[in-house]
C-alpha positions in Angstrom: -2.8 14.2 3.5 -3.7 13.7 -0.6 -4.7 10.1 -0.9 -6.5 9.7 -4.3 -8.6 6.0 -4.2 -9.6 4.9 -6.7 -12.0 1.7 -7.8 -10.6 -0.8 -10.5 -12.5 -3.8 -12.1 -12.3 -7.2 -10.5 -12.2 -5.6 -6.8 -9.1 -4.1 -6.8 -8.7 -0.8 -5.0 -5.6 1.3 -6.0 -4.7 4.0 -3.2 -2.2 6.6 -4.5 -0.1 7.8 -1.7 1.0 11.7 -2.4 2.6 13.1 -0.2 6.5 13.2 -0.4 7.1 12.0 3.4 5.0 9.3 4.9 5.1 9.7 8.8 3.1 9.0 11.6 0.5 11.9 11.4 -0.5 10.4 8.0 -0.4 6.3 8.8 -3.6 6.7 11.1 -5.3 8.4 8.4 -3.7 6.1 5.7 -4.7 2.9 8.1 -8.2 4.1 8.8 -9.0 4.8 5.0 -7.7 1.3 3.8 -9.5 -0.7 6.9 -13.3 1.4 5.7 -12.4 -0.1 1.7 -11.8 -3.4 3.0 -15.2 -3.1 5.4 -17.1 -2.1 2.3 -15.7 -5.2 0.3 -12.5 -4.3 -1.3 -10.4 -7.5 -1.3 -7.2 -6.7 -3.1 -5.2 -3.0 -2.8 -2.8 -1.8 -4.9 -0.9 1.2 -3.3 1.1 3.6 -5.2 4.1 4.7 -3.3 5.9 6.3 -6.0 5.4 10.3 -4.5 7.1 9.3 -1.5 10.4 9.8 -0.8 10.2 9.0 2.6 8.4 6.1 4.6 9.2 6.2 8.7 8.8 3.0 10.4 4.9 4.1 12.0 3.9 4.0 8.4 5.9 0.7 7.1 3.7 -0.5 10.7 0.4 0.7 9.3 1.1 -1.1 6.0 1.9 -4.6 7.5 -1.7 -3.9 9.8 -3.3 -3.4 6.3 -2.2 -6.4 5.2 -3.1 -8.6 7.9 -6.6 -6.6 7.7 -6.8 -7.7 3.8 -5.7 -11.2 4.1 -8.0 -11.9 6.7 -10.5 -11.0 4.5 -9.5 -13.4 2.1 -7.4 -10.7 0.3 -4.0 -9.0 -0.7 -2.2 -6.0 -1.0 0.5 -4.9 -3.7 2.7 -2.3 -3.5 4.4 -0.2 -6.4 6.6 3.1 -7.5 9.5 2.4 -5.0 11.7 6.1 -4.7 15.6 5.0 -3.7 14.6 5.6 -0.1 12.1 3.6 0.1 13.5 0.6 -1.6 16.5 0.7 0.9 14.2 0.9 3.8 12.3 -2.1 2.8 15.5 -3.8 1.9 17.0 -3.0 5.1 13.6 -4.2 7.0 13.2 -6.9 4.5 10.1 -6.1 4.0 10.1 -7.3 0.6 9.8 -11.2 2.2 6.1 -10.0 3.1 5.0 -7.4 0.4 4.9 -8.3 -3.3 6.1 -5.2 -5.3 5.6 -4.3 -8.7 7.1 -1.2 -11.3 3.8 -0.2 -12.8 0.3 -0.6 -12.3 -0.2 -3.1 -14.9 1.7 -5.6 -13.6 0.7 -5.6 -10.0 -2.6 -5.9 -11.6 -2.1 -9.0 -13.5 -0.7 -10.4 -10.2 -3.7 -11.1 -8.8 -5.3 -13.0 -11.7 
């Protein structure tokens, strides 16, 4: 699985998700990667989901976890670069009630100021 994390200023964490289909074998991997940021003091996540074409439900589950995870830690997540697929799914799941979503980079990271 490519992940690329990187460390912004002001505790912000953005996780770039490439791969083109986000399934089970990589939500584990995806989960337990986000979890150690947060354990190490990351607060707030950005994560890039504009290489995927695909999310199943198993990784849509390890996102909400994530979240829970980051709000108990007094945090939030924020999700951008929806593909057509992925925008229906969390339309369909409505989804969108519990994750704030964003075009770019920028604005997702003015959202937590």
């Amino acid at each position: 699985m490519d992940i690329i994390v990187e460390d912004l200023e002001n505790n912000i964490c953005l996780i770039t998700v490439n791969i083109s289909r986000a399934t089970l074998e990589e939500a584990e991997k995806f989960k337990t990667l986000l979890f150690e940021k947060i354990q190490m003091g990351i607060k707030n996540g950005i994560i890039d989901l504009s290489q995927c074409e695909f999310i199943d439900s198993t990784f849509l589950g390890s996102l909400v976890v994530s979240l829970k995870k980051a709000t108990s830690k007094g945090g939030d997540l924020r999700l951008i670069g929806f593909q057509p697929a992925v925008e229906t799914m969390f339309d369909l799941t409505r989804m969108y009630r519990v994750f704030d979503s964003f075009r770019i980079k920028e604005e997702a990271i003015n959202s937590f100021s």
